[in-house]
VOGU-3710 file (C-alpha; in Angstrom, 3 decimals, decimal comma):
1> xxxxxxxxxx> 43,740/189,257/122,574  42,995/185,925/120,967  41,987/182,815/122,278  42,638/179,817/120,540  40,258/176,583/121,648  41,854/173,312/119,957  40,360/170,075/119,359  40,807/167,095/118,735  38,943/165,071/116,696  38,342/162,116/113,847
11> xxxxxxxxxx> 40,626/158,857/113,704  43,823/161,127/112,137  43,720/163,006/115,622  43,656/166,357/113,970  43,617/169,634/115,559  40,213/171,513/114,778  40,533/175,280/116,260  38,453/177,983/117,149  39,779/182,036/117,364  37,990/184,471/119,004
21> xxxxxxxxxx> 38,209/187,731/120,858  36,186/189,971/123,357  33,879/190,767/120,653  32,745/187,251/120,364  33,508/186,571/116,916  34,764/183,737/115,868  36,345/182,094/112,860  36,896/177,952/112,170  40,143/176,638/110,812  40,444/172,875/109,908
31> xxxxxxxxxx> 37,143/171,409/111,006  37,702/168,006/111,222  34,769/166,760/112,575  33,725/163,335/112,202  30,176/161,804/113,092  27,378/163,636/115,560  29,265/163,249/118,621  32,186/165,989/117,491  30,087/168,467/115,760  27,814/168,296/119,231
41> xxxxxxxxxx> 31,454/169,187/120,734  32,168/171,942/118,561  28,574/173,544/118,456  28,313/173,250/122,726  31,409/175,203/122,940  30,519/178,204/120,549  27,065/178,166/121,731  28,154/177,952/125,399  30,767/181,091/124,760  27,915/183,018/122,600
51> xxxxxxxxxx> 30,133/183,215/120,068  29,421/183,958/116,505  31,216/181,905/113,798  32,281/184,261/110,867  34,867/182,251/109,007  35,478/178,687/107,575  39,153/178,705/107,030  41,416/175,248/105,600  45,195/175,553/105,864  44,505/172,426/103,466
61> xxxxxxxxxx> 42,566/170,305/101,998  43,588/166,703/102,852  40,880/164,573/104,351  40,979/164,939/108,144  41,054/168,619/107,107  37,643/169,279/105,435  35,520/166,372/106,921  33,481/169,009/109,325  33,355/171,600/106,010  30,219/171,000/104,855
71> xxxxxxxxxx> 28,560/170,495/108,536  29,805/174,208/109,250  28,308/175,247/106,441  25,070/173,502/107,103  25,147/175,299/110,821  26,609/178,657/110,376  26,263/179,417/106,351  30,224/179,190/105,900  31,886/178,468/102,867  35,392/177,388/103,213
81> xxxxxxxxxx> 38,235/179,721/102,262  41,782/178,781/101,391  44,606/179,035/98,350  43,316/178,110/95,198  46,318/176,253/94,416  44,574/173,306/97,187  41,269/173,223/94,872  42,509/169,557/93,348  43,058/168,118/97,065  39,931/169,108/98,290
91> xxxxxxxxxx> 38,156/167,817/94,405  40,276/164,466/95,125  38,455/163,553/98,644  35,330/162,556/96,934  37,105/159,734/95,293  39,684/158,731/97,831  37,587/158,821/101,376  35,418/155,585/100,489  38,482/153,920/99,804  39,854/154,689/103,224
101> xxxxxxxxxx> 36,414/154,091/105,025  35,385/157,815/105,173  31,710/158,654/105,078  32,571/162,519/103,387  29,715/164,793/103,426  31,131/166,602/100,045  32,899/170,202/100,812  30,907/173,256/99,399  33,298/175,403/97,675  34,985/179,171/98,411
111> xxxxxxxxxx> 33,213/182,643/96,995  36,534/183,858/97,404  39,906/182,161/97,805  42,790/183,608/100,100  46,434/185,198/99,387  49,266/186,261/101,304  48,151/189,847/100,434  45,173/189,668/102,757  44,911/189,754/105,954  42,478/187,262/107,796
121> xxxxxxxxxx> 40,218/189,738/109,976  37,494/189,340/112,705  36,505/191,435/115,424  39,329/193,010/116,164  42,119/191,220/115,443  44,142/190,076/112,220  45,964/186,972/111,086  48,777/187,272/108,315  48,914/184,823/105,792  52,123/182,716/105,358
131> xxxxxxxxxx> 52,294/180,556/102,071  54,213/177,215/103,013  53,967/174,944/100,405  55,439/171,161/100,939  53,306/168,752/102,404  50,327/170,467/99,954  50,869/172,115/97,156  49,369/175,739/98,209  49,248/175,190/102,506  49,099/178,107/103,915
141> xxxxxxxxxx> 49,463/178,867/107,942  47,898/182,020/109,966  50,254/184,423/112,228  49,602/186,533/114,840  51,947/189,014/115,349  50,085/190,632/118,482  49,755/187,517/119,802  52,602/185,435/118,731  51,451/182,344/117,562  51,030/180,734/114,219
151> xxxxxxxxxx> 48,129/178,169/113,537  50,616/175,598/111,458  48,492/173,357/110,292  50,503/169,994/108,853  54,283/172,280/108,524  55,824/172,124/111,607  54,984/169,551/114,072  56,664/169,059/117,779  60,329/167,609/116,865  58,614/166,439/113,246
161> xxxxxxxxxx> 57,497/167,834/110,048  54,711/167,373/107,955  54,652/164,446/105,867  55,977/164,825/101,963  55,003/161,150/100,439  51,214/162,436/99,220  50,430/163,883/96,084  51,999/167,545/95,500  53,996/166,975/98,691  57,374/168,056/98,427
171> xxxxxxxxxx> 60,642/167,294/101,022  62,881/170,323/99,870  60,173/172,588/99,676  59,035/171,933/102,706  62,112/172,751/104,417  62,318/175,954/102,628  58,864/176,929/103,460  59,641/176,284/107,140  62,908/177,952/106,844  61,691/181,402/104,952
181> xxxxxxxxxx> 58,636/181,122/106,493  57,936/180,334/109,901  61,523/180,178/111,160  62,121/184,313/110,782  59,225/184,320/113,360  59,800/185,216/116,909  61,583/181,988/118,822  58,688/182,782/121,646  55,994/182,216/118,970  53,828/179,226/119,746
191> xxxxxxxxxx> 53,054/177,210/117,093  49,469/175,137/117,203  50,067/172,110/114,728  47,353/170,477/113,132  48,127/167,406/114,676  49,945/166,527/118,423  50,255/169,109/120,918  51,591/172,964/120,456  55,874/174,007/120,180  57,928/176,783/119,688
201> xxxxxxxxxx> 60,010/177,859/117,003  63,012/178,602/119,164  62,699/175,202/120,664  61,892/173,324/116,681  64,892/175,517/115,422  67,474/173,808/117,741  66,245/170,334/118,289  63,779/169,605/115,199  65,912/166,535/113,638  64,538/166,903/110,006
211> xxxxxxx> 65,559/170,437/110,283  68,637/171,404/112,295  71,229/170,578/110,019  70,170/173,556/107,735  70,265/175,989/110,780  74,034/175,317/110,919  73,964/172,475/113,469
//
């Protein structure tokens, strides 16, 4: 079984989570850490759960995304992994985050980057890899079928959707990723967004307003 620890941190209120199972190991998606005070957060928890941090993963690469991606690294020798096709968002924060007040420790870069063809892996479990392009140009989100939940990042949001005015963002596209993507999962399957507080497909598939029109209602 997974666990899935959320927090919440920097001024976008992002959602920074940590996996793990009985083996202890752990992997890092969206670190959004800003100043000492969150990393301290982050690094108490795995340290007080002995866990062992084995993946950086991004679902993204907008700002509040990556801020904590270079601390992780710096900590636990962790080089972010994500879809290639986010490379330019992540190269465009060093320009941009001065601009909006950001001090941005700069993001190393991925060994490796990920596709839908591999599964995300640690300990003993497995994420699949769901491509839903839309609010970024290559976001991707991670499903767990054994466990039935779906770490969203900025897709589907409680009764909302991920915003479409930034660049490569995409208002159509994003309601086809949602639709092809995330809405043939399970209508138990929790979703964990990467901002506000965790829904349902089911429930997002009847009452989402930017969506329920193309679900025939």
């Amino acid at each position: 079984m997974i666990h899935v620890q959320a927090f919440t941190f920097n001024p976008y209120r992002e959602n920074t989570y940590v996996l793990y199972d009985h083996t202890k190991e752990c992997i890092i998606i969206d670190p959004g850490m800003y100043g000492g005070e969150e990393q301290t957060t982050l690094v108490k928890f795995i340290t007080e759960n002995e866990l062992k941090p084995v993946r950086l993963l991004n679902t993204h690469c907008h700002i509040d995304h990556v801020l904590g991606n270079k601390f992780i690294y710096d900590t636990y020798t962790l080089l972010p992994q994500f879809h290639q096709g986010e490379l330019s968002l992540l190269a465009a924060v060093v320009s941009y985050a001065p601009q909006m007040g950001f001090k941005y420790d700069v993001s190393p870069l991925p060994e490796k980057f990920l596709t839908v063809e591999e599964p995300i892996l640690f300990g003993n479990s497995e994420l699949e890899i769901r491509f839903v392009p839309g609010h970024s140009p290559a976001h991707i989100c991670f499903y767990s079928k054994e466990d039935n939940f779906v770490i969203g990042g900025d897709v589907l949001f409680y009764m909302s959707i991920g915003r479409t005015d930034l660049p490569g963002g995409d208002f159509d596209q994003l309601k086809n990723s949602i639709q092809t993507q995330l809405f043939v999962l399970p209508n138990d399957c929790k979703v964990y967004p990467g901002h506000g507080q965790p829904t349902y497909i089911g429930f997002e598939k009847e009452n989402n307003p930017y969506l329920t029109e193309s679900v025939g209602h």
